[in-house]
TIGUTI-149778 format. One record per atom (N, C-alpha, C, CB): residue number from 1; chain; x, y, z. Coordinates in steps of 0.001 Angstrom, whole numbers, padded with zeros to 6 digits. Glycine has a CB too. Example, Ala and Ser with C-alpha at 12.3 -4.5 7.8 and 13.67 -1.06 7.14 Angstrom:
[rec 1, A, [013190, -005690, 007800]] [rec 1, A, [012300, -004500, 007800]] [rec 1, A, [013200, -003300, 007800]] [rec 1, A, [011308, -004473, 009046]] [rec 2, A, [012850, -002250, 007080]] [rec 2, A, [013670, -001060, 007140]] [rec 2, A, [012900, 000030, 007870]] [rec 2, A, [014084, -000598, 005725]] 
//
This chain:
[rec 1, A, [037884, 046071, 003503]] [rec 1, A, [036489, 045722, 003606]] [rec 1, A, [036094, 044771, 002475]] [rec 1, A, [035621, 046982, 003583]] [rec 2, A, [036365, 044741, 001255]] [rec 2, A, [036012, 044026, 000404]] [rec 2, A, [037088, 042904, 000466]] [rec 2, A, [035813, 044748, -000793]] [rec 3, A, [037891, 042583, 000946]] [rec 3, A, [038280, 041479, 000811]] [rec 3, A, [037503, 040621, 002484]] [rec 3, A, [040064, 041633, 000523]] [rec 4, A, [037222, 041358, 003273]] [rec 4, A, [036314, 040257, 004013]] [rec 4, A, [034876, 039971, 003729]] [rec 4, A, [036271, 040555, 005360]] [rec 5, A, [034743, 040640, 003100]] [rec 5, A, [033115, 040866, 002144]] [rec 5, A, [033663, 039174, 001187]] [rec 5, A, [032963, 043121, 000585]] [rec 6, A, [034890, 039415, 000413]] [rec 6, A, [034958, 038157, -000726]] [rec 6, A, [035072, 036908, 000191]] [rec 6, A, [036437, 038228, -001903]] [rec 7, A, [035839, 036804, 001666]] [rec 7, A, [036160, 035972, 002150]] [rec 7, A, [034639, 035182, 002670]] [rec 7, A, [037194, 036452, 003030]] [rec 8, A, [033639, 036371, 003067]] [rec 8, A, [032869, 035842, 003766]] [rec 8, A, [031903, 034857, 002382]] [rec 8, A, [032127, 037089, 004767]] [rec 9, A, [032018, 035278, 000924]] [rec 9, A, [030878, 034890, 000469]] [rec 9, A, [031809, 033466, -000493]] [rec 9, A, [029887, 036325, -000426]] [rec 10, A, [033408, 034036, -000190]] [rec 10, A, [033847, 032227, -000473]] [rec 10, A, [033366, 030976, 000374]] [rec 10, A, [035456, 032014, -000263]] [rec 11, A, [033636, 031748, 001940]] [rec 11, A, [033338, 030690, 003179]] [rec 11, A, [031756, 030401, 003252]] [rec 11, A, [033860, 031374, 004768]] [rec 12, A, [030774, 031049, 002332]] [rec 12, A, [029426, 030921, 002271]] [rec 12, A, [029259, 029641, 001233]] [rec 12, A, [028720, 032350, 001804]] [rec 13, A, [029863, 030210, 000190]] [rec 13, A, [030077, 029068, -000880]] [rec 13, A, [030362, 028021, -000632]] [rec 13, A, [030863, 029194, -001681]] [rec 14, A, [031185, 028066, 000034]] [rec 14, A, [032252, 026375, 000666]] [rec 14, A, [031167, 025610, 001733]] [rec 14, A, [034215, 026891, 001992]] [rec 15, A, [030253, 026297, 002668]] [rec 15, A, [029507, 025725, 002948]] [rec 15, A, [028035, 024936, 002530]] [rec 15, A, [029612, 026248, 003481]] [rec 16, A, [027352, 026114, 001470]] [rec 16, A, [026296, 025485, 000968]] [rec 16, A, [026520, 024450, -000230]] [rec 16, A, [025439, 026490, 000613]] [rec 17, A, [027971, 024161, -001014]] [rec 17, A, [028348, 023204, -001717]] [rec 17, A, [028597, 022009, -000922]] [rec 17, A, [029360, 023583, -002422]] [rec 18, A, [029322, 022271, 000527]] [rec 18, A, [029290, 021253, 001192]] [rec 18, A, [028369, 020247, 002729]] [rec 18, A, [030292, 021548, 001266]] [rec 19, A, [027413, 021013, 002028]] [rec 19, A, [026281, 020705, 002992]] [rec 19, A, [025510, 019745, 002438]] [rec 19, A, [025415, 021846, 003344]] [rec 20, A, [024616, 018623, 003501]] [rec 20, A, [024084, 017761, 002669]] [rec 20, A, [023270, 017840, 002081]] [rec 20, A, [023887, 017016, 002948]] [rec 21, A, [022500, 017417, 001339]] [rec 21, A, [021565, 017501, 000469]] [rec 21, A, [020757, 016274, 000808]] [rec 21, A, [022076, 017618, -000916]] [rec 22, A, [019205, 016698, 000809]] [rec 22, A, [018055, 015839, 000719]] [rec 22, A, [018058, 014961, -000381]] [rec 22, A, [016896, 016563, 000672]] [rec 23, A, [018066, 014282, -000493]] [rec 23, A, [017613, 013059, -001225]] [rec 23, A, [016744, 012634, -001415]] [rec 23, A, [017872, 012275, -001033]] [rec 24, A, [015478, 012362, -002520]] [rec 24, A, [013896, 011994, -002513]] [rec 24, A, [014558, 010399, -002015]] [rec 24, A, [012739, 012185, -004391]] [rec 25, A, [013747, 009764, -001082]] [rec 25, A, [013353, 008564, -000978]] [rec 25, A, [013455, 007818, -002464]] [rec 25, A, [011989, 008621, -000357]] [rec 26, A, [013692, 006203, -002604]] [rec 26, A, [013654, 005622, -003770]] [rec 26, A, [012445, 005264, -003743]] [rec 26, A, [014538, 004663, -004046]] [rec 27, A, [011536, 005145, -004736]] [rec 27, A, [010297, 004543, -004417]] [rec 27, A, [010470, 002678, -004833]] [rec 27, A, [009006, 005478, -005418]] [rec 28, A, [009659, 001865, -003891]] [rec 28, A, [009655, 000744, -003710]] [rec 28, A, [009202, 000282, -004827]] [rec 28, A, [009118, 000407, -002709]] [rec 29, A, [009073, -000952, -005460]] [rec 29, A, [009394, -001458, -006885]] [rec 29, A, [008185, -002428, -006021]] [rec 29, A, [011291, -002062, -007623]] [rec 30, A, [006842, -001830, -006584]] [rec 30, A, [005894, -002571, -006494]] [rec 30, A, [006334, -004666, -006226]] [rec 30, A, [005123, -002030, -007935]] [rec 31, A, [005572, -005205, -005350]] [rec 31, A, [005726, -006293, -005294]] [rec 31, A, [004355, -007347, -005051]] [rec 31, A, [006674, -006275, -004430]] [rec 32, A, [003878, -008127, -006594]] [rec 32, A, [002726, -008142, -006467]] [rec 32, A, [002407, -009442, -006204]] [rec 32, A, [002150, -007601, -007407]] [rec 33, A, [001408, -009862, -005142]] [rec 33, A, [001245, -010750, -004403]] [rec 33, A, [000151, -011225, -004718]] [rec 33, A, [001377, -010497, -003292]] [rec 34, A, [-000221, -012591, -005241]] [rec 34, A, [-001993, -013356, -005707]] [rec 34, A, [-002216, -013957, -004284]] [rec 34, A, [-002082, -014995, -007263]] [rec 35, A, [-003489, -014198, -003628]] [rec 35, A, [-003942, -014734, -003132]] [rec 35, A, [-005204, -015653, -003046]] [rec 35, A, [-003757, -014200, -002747]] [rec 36, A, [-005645, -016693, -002306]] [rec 36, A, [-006761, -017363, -002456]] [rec 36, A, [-007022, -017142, -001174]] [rec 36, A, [-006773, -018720, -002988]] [rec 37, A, [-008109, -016839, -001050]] [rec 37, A, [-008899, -016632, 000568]] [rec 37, A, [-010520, -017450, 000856]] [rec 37, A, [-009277, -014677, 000759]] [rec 38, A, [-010374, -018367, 001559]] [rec 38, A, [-011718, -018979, 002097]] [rec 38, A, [-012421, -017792, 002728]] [rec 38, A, [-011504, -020243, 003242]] [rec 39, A, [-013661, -017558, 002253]] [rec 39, A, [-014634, -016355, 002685]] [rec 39, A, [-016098, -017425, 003284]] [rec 39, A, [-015085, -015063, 000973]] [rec 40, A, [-016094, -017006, 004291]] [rec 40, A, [-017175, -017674, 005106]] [rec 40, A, [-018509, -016429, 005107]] [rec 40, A, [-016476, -018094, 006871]] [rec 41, A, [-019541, -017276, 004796]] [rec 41, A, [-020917, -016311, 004850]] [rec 41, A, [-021195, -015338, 003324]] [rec 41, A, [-020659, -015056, 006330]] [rec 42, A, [-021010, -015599, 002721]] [rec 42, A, [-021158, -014820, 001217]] [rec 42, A, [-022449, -015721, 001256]] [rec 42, A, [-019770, -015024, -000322]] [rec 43, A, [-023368, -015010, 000449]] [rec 43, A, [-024579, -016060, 000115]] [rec 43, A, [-025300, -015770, -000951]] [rec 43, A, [-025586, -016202, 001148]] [rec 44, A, [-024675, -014357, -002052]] [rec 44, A, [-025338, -013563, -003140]] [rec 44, A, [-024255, -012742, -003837]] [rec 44, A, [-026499, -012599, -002563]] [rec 45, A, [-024909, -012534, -004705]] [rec 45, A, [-024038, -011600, -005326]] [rec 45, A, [-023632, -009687, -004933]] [rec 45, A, [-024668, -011758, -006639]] [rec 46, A, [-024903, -009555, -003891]] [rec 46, A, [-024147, -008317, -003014]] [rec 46, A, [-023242, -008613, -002099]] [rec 46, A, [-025019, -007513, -002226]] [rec 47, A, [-023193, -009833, -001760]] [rec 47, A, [-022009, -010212, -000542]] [rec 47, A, [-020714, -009771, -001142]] [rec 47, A, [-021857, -011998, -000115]] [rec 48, A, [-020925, -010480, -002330]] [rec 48, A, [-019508, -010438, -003146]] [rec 48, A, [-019533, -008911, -003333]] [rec 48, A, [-019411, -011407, -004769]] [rec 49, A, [-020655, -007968, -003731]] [rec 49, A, [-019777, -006838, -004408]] [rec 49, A, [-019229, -006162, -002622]] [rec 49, A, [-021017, -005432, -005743]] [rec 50, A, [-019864, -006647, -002075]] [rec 50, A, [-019628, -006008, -000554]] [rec 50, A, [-018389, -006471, -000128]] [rec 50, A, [-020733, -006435, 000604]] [rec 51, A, [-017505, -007853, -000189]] [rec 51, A, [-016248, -007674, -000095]] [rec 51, A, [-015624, -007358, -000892]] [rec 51, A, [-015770, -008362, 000223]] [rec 52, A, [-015555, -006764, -002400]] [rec 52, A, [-014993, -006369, -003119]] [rec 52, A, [-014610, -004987, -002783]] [rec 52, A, [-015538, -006621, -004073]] [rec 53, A, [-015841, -004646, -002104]] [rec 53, A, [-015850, -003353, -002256]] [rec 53, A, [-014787, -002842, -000805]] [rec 53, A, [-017567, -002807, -002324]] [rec 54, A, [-014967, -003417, -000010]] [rec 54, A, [-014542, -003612, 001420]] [rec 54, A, [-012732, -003589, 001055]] [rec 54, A, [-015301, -005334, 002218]] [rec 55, A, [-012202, -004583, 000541]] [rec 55, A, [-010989, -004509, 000124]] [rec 55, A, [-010463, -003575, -001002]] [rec 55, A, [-010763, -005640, -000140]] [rec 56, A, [-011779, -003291, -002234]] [rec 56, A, [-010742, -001772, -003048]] [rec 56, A, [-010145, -000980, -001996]] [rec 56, A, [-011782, -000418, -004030]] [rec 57, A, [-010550, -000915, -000839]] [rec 57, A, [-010712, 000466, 000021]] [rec 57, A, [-009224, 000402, 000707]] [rec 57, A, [-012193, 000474, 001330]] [rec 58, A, [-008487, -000186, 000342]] [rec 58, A, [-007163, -000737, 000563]] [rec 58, A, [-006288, 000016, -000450]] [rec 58, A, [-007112, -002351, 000374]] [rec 59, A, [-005164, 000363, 000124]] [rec 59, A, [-004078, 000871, -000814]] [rec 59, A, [-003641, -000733, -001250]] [rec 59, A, [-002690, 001991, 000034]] [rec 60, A, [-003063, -000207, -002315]] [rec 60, A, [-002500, -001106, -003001]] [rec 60, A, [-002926, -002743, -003511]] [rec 60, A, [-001562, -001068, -002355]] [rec 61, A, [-004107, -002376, -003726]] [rec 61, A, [-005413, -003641, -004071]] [rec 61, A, [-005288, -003226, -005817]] [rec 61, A, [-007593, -003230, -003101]] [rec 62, A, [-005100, -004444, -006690]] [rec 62, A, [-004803, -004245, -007915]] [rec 62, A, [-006087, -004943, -008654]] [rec 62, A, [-003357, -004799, -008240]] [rec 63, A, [-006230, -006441, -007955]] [rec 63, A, [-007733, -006387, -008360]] [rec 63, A, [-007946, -007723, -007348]] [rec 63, A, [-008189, -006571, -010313]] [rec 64, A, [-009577, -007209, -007562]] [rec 64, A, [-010253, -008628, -006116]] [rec 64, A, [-011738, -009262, -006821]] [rec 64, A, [-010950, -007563, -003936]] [rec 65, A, [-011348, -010765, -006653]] [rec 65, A, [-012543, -011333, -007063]] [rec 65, A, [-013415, -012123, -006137]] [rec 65, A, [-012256, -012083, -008060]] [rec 66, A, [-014201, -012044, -005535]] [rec 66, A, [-015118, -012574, -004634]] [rec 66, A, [-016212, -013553, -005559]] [rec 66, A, [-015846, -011277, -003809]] [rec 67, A, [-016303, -014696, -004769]] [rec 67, A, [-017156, -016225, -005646]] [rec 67, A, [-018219, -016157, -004138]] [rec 67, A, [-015758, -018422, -005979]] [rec 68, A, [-019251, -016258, -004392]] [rec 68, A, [-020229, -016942, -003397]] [rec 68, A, [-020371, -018188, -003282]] [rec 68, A, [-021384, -016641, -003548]] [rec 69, A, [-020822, -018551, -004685]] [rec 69, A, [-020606, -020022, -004818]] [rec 69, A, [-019735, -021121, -004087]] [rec 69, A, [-020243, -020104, -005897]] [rec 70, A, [-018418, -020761, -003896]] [rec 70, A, [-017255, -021379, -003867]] [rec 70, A, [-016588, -020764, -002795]] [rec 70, A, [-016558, -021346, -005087]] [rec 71, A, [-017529, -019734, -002534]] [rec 71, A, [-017389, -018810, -001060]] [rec 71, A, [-015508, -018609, -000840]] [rec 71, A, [-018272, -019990, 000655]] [rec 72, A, [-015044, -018171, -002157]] [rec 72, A, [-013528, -017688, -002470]] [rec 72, A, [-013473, -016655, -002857]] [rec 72, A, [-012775, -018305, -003336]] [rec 73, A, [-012463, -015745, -002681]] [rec 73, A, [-012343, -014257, -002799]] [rec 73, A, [-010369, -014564, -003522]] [rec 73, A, [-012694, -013162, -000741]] [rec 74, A, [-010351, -013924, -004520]] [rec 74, A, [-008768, -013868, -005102]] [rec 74, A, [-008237, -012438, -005238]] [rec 74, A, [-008636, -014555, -006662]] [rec 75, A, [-007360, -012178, -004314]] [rec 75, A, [-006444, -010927, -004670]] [rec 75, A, [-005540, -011131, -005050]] [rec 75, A, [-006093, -010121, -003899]] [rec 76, A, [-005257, -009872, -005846]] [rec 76, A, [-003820, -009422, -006249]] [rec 76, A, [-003659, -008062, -005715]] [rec 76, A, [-003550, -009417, -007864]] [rec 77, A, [-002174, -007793, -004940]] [rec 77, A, [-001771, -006539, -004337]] [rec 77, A, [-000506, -006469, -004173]] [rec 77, A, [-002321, -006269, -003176]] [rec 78, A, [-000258, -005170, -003891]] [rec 78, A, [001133, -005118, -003741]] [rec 78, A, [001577, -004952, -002318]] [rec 78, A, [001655, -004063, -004546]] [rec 79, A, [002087, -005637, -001870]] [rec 79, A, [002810, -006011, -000404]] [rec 79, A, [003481, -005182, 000385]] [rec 79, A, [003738, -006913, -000493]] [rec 80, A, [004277, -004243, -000590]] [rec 80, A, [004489, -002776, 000511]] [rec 80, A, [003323, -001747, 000888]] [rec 80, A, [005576, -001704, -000192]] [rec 81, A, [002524, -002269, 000384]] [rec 81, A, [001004, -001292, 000807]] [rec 81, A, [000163, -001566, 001787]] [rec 81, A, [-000030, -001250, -000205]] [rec 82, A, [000328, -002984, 001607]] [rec 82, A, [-001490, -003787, 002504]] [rec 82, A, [-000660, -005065, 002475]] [rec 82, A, [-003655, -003954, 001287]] [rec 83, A, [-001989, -005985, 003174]] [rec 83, A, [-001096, -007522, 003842]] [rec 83, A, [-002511, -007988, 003908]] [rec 83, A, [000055, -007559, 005696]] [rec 84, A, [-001819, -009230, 003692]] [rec 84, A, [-003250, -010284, 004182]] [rec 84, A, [-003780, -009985, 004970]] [rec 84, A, [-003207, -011551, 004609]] [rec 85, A, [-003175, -009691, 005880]] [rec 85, A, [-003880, -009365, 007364]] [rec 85, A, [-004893, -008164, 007454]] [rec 85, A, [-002712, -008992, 008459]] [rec 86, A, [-004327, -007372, 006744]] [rec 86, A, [-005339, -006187, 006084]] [rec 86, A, [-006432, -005832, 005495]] [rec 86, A, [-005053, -005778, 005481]] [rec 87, A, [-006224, -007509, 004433]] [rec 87, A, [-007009, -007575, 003887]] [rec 87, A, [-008402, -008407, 004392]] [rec 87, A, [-006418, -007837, 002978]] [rec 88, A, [-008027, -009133, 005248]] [rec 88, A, [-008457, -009983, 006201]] [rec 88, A, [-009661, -009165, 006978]] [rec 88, A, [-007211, -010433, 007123]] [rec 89, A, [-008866, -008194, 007597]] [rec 89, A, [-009479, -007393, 008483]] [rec 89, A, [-010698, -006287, 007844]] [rec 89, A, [-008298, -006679, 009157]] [rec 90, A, [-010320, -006282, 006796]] [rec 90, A, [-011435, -005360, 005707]] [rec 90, A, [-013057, -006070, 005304]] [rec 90, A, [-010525, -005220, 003972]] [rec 91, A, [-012552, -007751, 004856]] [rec 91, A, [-013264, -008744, 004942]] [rec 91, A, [-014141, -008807, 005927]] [rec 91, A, [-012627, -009638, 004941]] [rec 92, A, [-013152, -009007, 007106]] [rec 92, A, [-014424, -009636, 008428]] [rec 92, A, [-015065, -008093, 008736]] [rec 92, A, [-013498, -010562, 010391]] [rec 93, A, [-014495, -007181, 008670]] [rec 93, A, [-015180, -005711, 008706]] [rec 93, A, [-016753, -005678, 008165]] [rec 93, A, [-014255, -004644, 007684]] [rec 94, A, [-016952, -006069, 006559]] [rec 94, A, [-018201, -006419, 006345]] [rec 94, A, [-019167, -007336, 006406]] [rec 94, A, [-018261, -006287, 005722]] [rec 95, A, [-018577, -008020, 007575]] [rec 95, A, [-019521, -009111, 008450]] [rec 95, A, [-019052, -010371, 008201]] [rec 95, A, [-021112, -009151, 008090]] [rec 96, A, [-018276, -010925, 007329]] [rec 96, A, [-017966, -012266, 006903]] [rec 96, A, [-016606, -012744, 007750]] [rec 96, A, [-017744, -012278, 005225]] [rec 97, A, [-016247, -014466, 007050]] [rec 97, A, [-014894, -014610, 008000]] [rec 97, A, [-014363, -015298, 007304]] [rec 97, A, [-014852, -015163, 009415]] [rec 98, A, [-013132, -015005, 007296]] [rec 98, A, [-011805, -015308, 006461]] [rec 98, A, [-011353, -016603, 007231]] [rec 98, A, [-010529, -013964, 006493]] [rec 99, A, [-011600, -017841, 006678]] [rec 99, A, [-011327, -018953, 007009]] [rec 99, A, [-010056, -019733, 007205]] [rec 99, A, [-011883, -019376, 006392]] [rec 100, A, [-009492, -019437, 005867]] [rec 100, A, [-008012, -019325, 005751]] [rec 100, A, [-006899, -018141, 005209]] [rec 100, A, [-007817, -020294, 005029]] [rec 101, A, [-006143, -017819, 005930]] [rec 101, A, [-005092, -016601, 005664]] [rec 101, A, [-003749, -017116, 004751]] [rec 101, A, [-004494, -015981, 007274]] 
//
């Protein structure tokens, strides 16, 4: 009896040493992207905090500057998070239009 008792908890051993193991995911090595964006319809300085605010709401938005004046908006983000297109879409979300992508 005790030697199938030892056999069973060698053949236990041999399996959970050779079983696979989870691995955490590597995490992605931030990749940070500037942009210049033509913003159509800004006309004050709430426009601007209103697309600013529109794009924080974005993962991976590092920082955003919105111009009325010059009706230009400049991000910086990181690219495995959000996309122009994202950001785009956040933009025209608060009523304005992204002229050039």
């Amino acid at each position: 009896m005790k030697q199938i008792l030892f056999i069973v908890l060698v053949l236990l051993g041999f399996i959970a040493c050779n079983s696979p193991q989870k691995t955490a995911e590597k995490a992605q090595a931030p990749v940070m992207v500037e942009a210049k964006l033509k913003v159509e319809g800004m006309t004050c300085n709430e426009c601007e905090a209103s697309v600013a605010k529109g794009v924080n709401e974005l993962a991976g938005i590092d920082s955003i500057s919105a111009n009325h004046l010059d009706s230009t908006a400049f991000v910086r983000f990181d690219s495995n998070k959000t996309s122009l297109k994202d950001i785009s879409k956040a933009i025209e979300n608060r009523g304005y239009v992204v002229a050039s992508k």
